[in-house]
C-alpha positions as CSV (number, residue, x, y, z in Angstrom):
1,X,0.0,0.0,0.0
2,X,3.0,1.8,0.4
3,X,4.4,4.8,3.0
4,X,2.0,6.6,5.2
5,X,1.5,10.5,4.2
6,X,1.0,13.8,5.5
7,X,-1.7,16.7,5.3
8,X,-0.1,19.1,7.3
9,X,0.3,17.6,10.8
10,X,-2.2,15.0,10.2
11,X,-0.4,11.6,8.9
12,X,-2.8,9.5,6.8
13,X,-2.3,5.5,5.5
14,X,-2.4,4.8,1.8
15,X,-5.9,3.4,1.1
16,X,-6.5,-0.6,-0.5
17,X,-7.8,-0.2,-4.5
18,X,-11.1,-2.0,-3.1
19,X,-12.2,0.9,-0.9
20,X,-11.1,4.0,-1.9
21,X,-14.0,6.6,-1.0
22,X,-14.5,4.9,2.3
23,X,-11.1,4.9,3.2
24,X,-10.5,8.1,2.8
25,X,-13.7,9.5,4.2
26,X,-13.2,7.7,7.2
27,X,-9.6,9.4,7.6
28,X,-11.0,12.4,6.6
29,X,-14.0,11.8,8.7
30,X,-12.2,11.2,12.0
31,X,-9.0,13.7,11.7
32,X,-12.3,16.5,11.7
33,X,-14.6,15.0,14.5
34,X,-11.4,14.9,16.6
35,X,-10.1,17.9,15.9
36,X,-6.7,17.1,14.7
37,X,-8.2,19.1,11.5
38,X,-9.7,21.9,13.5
39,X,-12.4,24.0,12.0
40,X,-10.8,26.4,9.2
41,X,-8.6,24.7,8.1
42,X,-7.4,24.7,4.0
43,X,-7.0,21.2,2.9
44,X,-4.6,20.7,-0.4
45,X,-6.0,20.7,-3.6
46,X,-7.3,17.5,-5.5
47,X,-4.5,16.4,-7.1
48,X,-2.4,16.9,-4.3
49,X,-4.7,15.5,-1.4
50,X,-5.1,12.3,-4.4
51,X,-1.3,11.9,-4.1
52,X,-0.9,12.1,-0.5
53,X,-3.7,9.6,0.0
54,X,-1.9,7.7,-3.3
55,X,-5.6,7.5,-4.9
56,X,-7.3,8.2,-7.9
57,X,-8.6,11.3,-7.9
58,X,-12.4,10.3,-8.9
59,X,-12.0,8.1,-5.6
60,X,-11.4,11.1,-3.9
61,X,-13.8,13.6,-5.5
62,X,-16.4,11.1,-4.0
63,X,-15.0,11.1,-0.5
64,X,-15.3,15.0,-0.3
65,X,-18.8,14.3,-1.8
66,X,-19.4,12.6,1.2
67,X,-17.8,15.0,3.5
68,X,-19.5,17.8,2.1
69,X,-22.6,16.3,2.5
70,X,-22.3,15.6,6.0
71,X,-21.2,19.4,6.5
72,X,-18.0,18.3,7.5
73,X,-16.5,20.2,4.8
74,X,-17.7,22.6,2.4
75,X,-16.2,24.5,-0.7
76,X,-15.2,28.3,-1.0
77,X,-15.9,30.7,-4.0
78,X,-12.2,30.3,-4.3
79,X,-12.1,26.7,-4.9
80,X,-10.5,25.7,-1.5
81,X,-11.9,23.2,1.0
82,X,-12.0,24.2,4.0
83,X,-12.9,22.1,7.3
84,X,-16.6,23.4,8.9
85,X,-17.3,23.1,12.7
86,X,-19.2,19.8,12.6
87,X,-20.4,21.3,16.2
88,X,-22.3,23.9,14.4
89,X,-22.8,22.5,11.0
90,X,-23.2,18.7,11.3
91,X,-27.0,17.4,11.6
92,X,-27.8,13.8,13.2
93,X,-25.8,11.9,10.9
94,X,-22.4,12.3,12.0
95,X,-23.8,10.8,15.1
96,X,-23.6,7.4,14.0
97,X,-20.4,8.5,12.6
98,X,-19.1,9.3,16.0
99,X,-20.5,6.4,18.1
100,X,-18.1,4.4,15.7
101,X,-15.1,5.6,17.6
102,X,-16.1,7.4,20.6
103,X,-19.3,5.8,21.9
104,X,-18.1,4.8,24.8
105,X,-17.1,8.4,25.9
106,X,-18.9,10.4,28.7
107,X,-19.9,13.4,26.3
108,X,-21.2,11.0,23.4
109,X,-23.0,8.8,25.3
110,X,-24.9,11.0,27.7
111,X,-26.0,13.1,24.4
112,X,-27.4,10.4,23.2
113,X,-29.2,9.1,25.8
114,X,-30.7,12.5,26.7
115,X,-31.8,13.3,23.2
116,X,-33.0,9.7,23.7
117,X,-35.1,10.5,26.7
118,X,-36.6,13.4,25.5
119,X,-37.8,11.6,22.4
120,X,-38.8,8.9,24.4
121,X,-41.1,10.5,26.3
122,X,-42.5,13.0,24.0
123,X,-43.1,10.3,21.7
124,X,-45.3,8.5,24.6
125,X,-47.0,11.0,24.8
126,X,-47.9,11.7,21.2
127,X,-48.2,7.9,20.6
128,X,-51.2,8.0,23.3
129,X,-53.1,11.4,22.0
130,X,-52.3,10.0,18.2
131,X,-52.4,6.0,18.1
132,X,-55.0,4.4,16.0
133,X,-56.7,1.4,17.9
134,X,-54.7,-1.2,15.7
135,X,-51.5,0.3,16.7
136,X,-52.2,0.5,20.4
137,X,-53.1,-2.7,20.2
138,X,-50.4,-3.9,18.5
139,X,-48.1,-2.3,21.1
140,X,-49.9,-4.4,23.2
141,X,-49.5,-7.6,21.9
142,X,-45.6,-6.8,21.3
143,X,-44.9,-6.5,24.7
144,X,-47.0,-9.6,25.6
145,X,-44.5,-11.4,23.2
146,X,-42.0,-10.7,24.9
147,X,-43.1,-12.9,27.9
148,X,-40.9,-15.9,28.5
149,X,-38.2,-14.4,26.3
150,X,-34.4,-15.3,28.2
151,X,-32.3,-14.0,25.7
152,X,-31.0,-11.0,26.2
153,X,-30.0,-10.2,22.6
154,X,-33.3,-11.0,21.6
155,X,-35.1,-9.0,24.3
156,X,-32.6,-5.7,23.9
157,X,-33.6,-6.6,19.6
158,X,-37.8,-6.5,21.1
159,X,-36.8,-3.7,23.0
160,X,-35.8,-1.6,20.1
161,X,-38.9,-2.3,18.3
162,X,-41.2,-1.5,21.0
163,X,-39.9,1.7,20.8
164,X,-40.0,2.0,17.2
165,X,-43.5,1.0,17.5
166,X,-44.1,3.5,19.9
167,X,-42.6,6.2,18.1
168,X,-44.7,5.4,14.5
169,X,-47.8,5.4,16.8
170,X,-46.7,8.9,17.6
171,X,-47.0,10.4,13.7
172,X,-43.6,12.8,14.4
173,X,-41.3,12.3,11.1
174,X,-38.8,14.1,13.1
175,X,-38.8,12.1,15.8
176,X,-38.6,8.9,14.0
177,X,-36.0,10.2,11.9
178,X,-34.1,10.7,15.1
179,X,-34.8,7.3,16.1
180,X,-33.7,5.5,13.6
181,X,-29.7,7.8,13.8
182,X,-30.1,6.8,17.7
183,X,-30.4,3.4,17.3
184,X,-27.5,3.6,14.5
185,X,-25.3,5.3,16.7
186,X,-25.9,3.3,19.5
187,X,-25.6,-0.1,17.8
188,X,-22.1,1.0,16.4
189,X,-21.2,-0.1,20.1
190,X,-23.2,-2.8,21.4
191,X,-20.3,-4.0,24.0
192,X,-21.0,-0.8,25.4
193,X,-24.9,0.2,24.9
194,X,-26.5,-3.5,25.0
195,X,-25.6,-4.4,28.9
196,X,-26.3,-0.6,29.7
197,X,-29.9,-1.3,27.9
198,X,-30.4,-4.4,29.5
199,X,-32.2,-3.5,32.9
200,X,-34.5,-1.6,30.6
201,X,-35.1,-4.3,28.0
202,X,-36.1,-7.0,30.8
203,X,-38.7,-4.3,32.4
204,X,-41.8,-5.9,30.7
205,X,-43.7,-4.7,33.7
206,X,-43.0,-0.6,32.7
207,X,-43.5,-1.6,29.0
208,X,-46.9,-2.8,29.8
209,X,-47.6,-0.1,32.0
210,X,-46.9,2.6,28.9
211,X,-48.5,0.1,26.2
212,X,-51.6,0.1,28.2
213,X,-51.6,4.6,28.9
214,X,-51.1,4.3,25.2
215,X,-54.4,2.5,24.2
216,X,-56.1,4.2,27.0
217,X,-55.1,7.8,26.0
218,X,-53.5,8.8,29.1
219,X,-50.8,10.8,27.4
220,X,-49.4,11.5,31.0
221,X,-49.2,7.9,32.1
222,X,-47.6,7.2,29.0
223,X,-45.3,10.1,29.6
224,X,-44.4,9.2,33.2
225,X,-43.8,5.2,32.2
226,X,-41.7,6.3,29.3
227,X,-39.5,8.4,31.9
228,X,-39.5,5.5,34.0
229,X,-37.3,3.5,31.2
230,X,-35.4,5.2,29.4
231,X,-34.2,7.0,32.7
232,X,-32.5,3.8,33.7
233,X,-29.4,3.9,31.2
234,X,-28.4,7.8,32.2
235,X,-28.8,6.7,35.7
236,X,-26.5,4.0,35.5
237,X,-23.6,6.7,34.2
238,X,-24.5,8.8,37.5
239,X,-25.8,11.6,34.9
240,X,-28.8,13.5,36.8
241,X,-32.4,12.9,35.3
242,X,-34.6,15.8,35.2
């Protein structure tokens, strides 16, 4: 593959023919969310970035693509590319993006599981003004499967879809748009997230609690049960539950 190369400080490994736009978005990718390419920074043009990286340069075009698209990066009148604050510019799918590598960090963690409270238990409540009589029911029924279940792969698998269910029920695209970059992001480290989850997984009792608020439309019985879960995992990282 041949010598590793610089971009400015930042040292970057030739990439394999078979994955060129992936390799070097995910160098790319990394060297910003880290910071070792702070925000503002002038990366090299395309042939030079193409030799450094020792890639075709249509390889490359499609990893800035890709960067640009994420608003990781973004193109001046000028021609340069310069590095965007992903704080400030990124949107929920550089979240998955970050769980890859730093999941099992305070900061990235407790995010998640906060934005994933307060989803949680908005979408609750929605799910009990807003769920049709066939969903309720079938949020029912789901959580009645889950009786007798051991596993705890399968059960934290049910578990996810019970609160997929949940949020459909609620109608919010947002909010299951949000789900589904949660539940990337926290799958990217299961080793981490799935014995975390697991207290909250086995707690059929809550689950039926909030199934049945939800097909009685007591919004704030579903909102309270709903608490009641997904409170459990930020609790467990000593992070204060409001």
């Amino acid at each position: 593959m041949g010598a590793r190369r610089k971009v400015g400080a930042v040292t970057f490994s030739p990439i394999a023919r078979s994955g060129v736009s992936d390799g070097v978005y995910r160098q790319l990718r990394d060297a910003i969310l880290t910071g070792t390419l702070a925000a503002g920074t002038a990366l090299p043009g395309e042939r030079a970035l193409a030799e450094q990286f020792g890639v075709a340069r249509h390889g490359l075009r499609e990893a800035m693509r890709r960067l640009q698209q994420a608003r990781l990066v973004e193109v001046s009148h000028g021609g340069a590319t310069r590095v965007l604050d992903w704080r400030t510019h990124a949107g929920l799918e550089v979240l998955g993006d970050l769980a890859a590598s730093e999941l099992a960090s305070g900061e990235i963690l407790r995010s998640a599981l906060e934005m994933r409270l307060a989803i949680g238990v908005d979408a609750a409540r929605l799910a009990a003004v807003r769920a049709s009589a066939v969903a309720a029911a079938e949020i029912e029924d789901f959580v009645t499967g889950s009786t007798g279940v051991s596993d705890p792969i399968v059960l934290a698998e049910r578990y996810e879809q019970f609160w997929r269910l949940i949020v459909l029920a609620g109608e919010n695209v947002a909010y299951q748009l949000a789900y589904n970059s949660l539940v990337t992001a926290m799958n990217q480290n299961v080793a981490v997230t799935r014995p975390l989850s697991a207290p909250e997984a086995a707690d059929l009792a809550t689950q039926r609690v909030l199934a049945s608020a939800i097909a009685a439309s007591d919004a704030d019985g579903a909102a309270t049960a709903a608490r009641r879960l997904t409170s459990v995992m930020l609790r467990s990282l000593g992070s204060p539950v409001g």
